[in-house]
C-alpha positions as CSV (number, residue, x, y, z in Angstrom):
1,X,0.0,0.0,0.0
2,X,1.1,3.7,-0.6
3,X,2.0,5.4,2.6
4,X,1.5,9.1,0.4
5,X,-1.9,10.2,0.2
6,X,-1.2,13.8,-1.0
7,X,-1.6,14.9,-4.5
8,X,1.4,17.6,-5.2
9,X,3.0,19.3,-8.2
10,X,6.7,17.6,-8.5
11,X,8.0,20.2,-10.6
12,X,6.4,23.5,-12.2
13,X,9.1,25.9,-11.3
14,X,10.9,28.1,-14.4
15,X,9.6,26.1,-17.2
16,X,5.3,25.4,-17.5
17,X,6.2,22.8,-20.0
18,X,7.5,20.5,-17.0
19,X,4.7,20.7,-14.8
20,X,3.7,17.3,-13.7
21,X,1.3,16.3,-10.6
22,X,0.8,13.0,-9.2
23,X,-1.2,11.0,-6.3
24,X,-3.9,8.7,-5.9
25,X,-6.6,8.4,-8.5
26,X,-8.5,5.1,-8.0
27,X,-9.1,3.5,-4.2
28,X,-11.6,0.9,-3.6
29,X,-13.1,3.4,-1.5
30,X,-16.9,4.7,-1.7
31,X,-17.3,7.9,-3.5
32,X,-19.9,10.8,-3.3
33,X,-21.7,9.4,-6.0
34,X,-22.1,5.7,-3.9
35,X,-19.7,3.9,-6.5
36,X,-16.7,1.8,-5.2
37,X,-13.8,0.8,-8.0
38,X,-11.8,-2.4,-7.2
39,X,-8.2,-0.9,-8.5
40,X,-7.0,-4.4,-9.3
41,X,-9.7,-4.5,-11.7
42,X,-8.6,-2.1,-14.1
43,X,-6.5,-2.0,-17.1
44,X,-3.7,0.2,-17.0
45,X,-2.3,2.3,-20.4
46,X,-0.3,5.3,-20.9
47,X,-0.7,8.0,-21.9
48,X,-4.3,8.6,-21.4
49,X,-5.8,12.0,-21.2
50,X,-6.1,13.9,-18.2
51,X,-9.4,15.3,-17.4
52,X,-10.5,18.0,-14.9
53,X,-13.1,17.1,-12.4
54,X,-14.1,14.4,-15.1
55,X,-15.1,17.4,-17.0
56,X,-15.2,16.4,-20.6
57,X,-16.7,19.9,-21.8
58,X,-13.3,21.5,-22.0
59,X,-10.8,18.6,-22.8
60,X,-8.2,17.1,-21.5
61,X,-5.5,19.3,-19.1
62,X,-2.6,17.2,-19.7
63,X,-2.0,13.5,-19.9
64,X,-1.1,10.4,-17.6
65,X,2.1,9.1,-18.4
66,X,2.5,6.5,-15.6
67,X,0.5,4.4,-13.2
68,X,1.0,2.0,-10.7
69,X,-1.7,-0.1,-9.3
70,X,-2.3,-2.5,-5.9
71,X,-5.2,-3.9,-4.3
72,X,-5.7,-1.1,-2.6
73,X,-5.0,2.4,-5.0
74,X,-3.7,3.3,-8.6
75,X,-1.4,6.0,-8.5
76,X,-0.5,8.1,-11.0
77,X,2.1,11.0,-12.5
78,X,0.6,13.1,-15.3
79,X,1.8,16.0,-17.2
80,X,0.4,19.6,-17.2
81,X,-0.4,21.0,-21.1
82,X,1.1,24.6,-21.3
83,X,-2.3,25.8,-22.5
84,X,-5.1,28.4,-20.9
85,X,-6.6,25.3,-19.3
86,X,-3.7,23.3,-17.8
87,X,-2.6,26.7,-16.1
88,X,-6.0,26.8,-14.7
89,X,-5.2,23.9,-13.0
């Protein structure tokens, strides 16, 4: 199991470009919505688009270009896009 719970940005600092953010994204957890995901359960593949609060209106922020999964979580690294919306972010 992951001992780091904390979503972060690793590194954002001169160049925008480089801006990635990683944490937990999958736990087998009940949400708000009263859905539970078994993280074993899913198929993993990189890259996949990086969404916003699931919001599909605007696009994808970045992209996912690593995961890791357990019984217990999926983590996951992703980079930023240098664009209006990944800055928004």
């Amino acid at each position: 199991m992951f001992t780091d719970k904390t979503r972060r940005i690793v590194r954002c600092d001169y160049d925008k470009r480089l801006c990635t953010i990683e944490g937990i994204a999958i736990t087998p957890r009940i949400t708000s919505n009263k859905q539970s995901f078994n993280p074993l359960g899913c198929e993993l593949s990189v890259p996949t688009p990086l969404l916003f609060d699931h919001n599909q209106e605007i696009g994808a922020i970045g992209e996912v270009v690593y995961m890791r999964k357990s019984e217990f979580e999926v983590f996951i690294r992703a980079t930023i896009f240098p664009d209006e919306f990944g800055y928004s972010v």
